[in-house]
C-alpha angles and dihedrals in degrees: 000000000000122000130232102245114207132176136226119240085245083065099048093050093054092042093049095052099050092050090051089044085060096043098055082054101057095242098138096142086056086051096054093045079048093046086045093057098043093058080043089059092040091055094044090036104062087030088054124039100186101052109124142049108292116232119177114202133169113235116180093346096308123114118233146192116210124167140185149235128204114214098207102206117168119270091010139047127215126202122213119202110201136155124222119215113233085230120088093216092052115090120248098253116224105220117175137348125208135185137245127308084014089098094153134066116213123223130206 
């Protein structure tokens, strides 16, 4: 059964400025590889729900687990943070996106 897959506004954000970044810059071949990988990982990542690198982590006193995919779009990389619901009729929830060489996310 294949998930919905929706995004937080924090992703979007990011998404949205890289894409704008690259395209100030006139890389529209590297858009469109990017473009190409990102439908990729929305078609593996609602067909497969344990893709990625699994992280638990405790927010507000719950326990959750969150995992990550890696874009690979030469010459960068791009890592997606997303959780995925334990229940199969609630969508896989796209959280945060860094670039490149950025392939951690840091925790407080």
């Amino acid at each position: 059964m294949k998930r919905d897959v929706i995004a937080t506004p924090l992703f979007e954000r990011n998404l949205q400025a890289f894409l704008d970044s690259y395209a100030d810059l006139g890389a529209m071949r590297f858009i469109e590889r990017l473009k190409i990988s990102y439908l990729g990982m929305m078609e593996n990542i609602s067909t497969f729900e344990e893709i990625g690198a699994a992280r638990r982590r405790t927010i507000n006193g719950k326990s959750i687990t969150l995992r990550e995919y890696v874009l690979d779009v030469e010459p960068r990389d791009f890592l997606i943070l997303y959780r995925v619901p334990p229940e199969p009729d609630q969508p896989i929830i796209l959280l945060n996106i860094r670039i490149g060489g950025q392939n951690k996310f840091r925790w407080t």
